[in-house]
N, C-alpha and C positions, 0 to 999 in steps of 0.2 A: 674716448677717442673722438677725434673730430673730422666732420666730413664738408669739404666744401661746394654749395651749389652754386654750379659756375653760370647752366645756360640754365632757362625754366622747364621743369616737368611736370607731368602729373600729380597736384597736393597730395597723392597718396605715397609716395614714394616718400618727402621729410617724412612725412606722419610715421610711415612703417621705421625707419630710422630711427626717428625720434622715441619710440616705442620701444626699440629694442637699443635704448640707454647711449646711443650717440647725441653727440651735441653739432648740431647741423646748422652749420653758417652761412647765409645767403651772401653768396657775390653777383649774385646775376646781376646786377647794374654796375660793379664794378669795373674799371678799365682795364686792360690788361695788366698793368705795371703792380697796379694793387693788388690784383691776382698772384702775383708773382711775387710779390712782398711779403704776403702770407702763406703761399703755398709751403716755408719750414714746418708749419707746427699741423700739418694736415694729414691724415692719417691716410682718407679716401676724396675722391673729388670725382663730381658728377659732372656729365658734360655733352652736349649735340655735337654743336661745329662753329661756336664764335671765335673759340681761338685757336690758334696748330698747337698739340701737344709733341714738342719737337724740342732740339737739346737745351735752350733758352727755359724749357718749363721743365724739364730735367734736372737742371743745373740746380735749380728752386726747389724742389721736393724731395728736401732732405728724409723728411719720416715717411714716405707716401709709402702706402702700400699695396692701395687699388684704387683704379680707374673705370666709374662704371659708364659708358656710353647709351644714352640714353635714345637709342636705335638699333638698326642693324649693320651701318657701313663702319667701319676702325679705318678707311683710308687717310684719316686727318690726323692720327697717331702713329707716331714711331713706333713698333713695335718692338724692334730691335731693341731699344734703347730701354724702353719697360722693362723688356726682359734682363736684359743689360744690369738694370738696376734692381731687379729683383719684384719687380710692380707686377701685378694680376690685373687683365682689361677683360672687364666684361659685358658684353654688348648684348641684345634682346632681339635675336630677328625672331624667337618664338610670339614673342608678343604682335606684330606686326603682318606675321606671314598672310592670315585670312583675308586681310584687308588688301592685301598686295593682290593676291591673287583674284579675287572679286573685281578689284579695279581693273588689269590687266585685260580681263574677261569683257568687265563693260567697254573699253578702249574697243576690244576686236568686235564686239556687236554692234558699237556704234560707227565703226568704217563700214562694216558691211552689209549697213541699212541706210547710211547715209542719214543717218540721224540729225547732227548738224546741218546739214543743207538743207534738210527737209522742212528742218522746225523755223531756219531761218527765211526761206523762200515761204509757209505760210502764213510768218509773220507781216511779210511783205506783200498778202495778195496772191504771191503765184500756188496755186494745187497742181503741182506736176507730179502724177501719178505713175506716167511713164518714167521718166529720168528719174526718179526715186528708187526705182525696183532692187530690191535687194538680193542678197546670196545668202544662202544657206552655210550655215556652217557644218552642218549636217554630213557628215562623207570628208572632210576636210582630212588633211592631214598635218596637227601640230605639232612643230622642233624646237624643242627648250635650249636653248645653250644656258647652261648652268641648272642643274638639280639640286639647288642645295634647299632652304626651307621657302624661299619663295618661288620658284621653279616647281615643286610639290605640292605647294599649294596650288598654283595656277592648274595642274595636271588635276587637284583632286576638286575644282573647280567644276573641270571639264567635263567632269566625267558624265553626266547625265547629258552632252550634247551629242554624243555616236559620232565620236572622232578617233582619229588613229593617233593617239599620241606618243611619239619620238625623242630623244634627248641624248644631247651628245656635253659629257661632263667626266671628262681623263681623268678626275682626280678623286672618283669616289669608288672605292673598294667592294663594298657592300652595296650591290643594287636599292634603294628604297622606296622606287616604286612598282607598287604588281600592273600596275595600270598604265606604265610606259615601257618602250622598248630603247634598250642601250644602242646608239648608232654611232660611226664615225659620223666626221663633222662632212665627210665626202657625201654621206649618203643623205644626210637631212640636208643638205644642199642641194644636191639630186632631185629630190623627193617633195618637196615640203609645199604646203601653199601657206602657211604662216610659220612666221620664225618669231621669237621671243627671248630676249634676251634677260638672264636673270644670274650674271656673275657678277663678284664683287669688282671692283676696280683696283686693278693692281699695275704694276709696271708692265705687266706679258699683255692686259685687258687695255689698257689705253688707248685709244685709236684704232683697235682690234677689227669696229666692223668701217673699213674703207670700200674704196673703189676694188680693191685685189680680193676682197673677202666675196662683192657684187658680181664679180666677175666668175664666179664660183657657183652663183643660184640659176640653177635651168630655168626652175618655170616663174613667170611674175607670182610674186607674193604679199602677203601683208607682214609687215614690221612693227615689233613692237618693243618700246624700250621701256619698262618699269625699275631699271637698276641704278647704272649714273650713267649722268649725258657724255662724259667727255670718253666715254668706250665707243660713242661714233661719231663718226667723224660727216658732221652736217652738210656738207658742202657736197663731199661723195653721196649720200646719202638723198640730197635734189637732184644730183645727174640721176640716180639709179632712177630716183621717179620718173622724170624727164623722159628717160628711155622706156620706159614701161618696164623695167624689172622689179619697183617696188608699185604697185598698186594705188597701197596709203599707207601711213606710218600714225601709230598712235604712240605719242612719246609724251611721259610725265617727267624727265627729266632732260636738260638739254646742257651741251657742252660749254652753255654760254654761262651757267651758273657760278655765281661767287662760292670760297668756301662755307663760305653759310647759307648757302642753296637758294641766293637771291639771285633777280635776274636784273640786267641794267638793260633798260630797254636803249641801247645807243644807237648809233647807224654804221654800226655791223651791217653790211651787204648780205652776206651769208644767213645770218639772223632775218634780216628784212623780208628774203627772199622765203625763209622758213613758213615765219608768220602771214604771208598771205597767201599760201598753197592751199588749196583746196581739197587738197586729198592729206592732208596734215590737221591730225587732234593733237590738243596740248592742250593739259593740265599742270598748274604750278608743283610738282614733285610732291602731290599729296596719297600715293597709290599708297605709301601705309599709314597715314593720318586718318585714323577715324575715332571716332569718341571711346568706340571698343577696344579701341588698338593702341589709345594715349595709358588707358587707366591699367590693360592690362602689362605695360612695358614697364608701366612703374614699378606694379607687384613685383613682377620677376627680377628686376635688378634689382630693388631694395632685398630679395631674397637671398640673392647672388652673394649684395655686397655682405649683406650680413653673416653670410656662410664663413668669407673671405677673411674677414676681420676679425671674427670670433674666432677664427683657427679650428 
């Protein structure tokens, strides 16, 4: 059977393929059309976010049988349509979670030492010891919106800073943390002085946290997005600062990103405005990119896929 590499992974991921008697075809510099040319005779196809797997690459993947996603988000795939056709998508937020949550964590500790200001003002001569002065996270109280594997991580993160952590996620049956408390989304709005957001992007998640969602937080908080940008909505998101209801925002992902999680830096007003806030960290959407978190995503899907194909 044949498996096609569409974006680049982890070398261990062919290798584990290629090991377990697949014949594994590099497309990743391929353009899409060629993609698409060969996607009849392809059994499994691997994939980030260079291209949509949407009816166009459906239409094409006559023998497909699985799709591994060489991450955690499936927003870029039809699912319906997989299913539709009978296709298996399998994604790896197992590989990624630690890394997410680690990152997440360093975002909230560097708003709330002021880390970048501090390092950039002593590179510049000034030692402001006063206007530096940090908050404890100690006594805090964090709100996950979404418990699913990086939400859990974040929480089991936490756990060694003596925080109350909360999480409001309607759609898990089985509690899985001993270490958080289930709330409505009223009450970590209530309550919270950091909120964190860790749901997938879906059509309900789009746009989710606005001005009507701000309008909902009593006390100022810190914000933290490690999921996808376009679940908030930027613009609301500078008013809430403006007013003092967001504190500082540590966001690795931004609603301004291409489908392949690039940024065009243009003059975007709203963007503009992003980018020279002061009480705003940003990192290029690398919260689960780490050298641990490439090699081990590769394992587990090459694992997956192989389960998948072997039947």
């Amino acid at each position: 059977m044949k498996i096609l590499l569409i974006d680049t992974t982890h070398p261990v991921l062919p290798t584990l393929l290629g090991r377990a008697g697949f014949d594994v075809v590099d497309g990743t510099a391929w353009p899409e059309k060629k993609i698409h040319e060969h996607l009849p005779s392809m059994d499994g196809v691997v994939i980030r976010s260079r291209i949509p797997v949407q009816e166009e690459f459906f239409a094409h993947a006559k023998s497909l049988k699985c799709i591994g996603r060489f991450g955690a988000g499936l927003e870029n795939i039809n699912l319906e349509l997989a299913q539709k056709h009978g296709i298996i998508c399998h994604n790896v937020p197992e590989g990624n979670r630690q890394a997410v949550g680690e990152h997440t964590t360093a975002l909230l500790l560097n708003l709330l030492n002021h880390i970048r200001k501090a390092d950039a003002e002593v590179r510049n001569g000034i030692w402001d010891r006063h206007g530096n002065t940090g908050t404890e996270l100690s006594g805090k109280t964090i709100g996950i919106i979404g418990l699913g594997n990086m939400g859990q991580s974040f929480a089991k993160v936490l756990g060694g800073f003596d925080v109350d952590i909360i999480a409001y996620d309607p759609y898990i049956e089985k509690w899985p943390a001993n270490n958080v408390r289930s709330v409505s989304l009223k009450e970590l709005c209530d309550t919270a002085d950091v909120i964190s957001i860790h749901t997938p992007l879906t059509d309900e998640t789009r746009g989710w946290i606005d001005r009507i969602f701000w309008k909902k937080v009593v006390k100022p908080v810190y914000f933290l997005n490690t999921a996808r940008g376009p679940i908030v909505n930027t613009e609301d998101l500078l008013v809430a600062i403006q007013e003092g209801t967001v504190l500082g925002a540590g966001l690795d992902v931004l609603e301004f990103e291409s489908k392949s999680f690039k940024l065009n830096h243009d003059s975007n007003p709203v963007l503009q405005e992003l980018l020279s806030s002061e009480k705003v960290i940003l990192t290029p959407h690398v919260g689960g990119w780490t050298t641990e978190a490439f090699q081990k995503m590769g394992e587990l899907l090459a694992q997956k896929m192989i389960r998948t194909l072997n039947g």
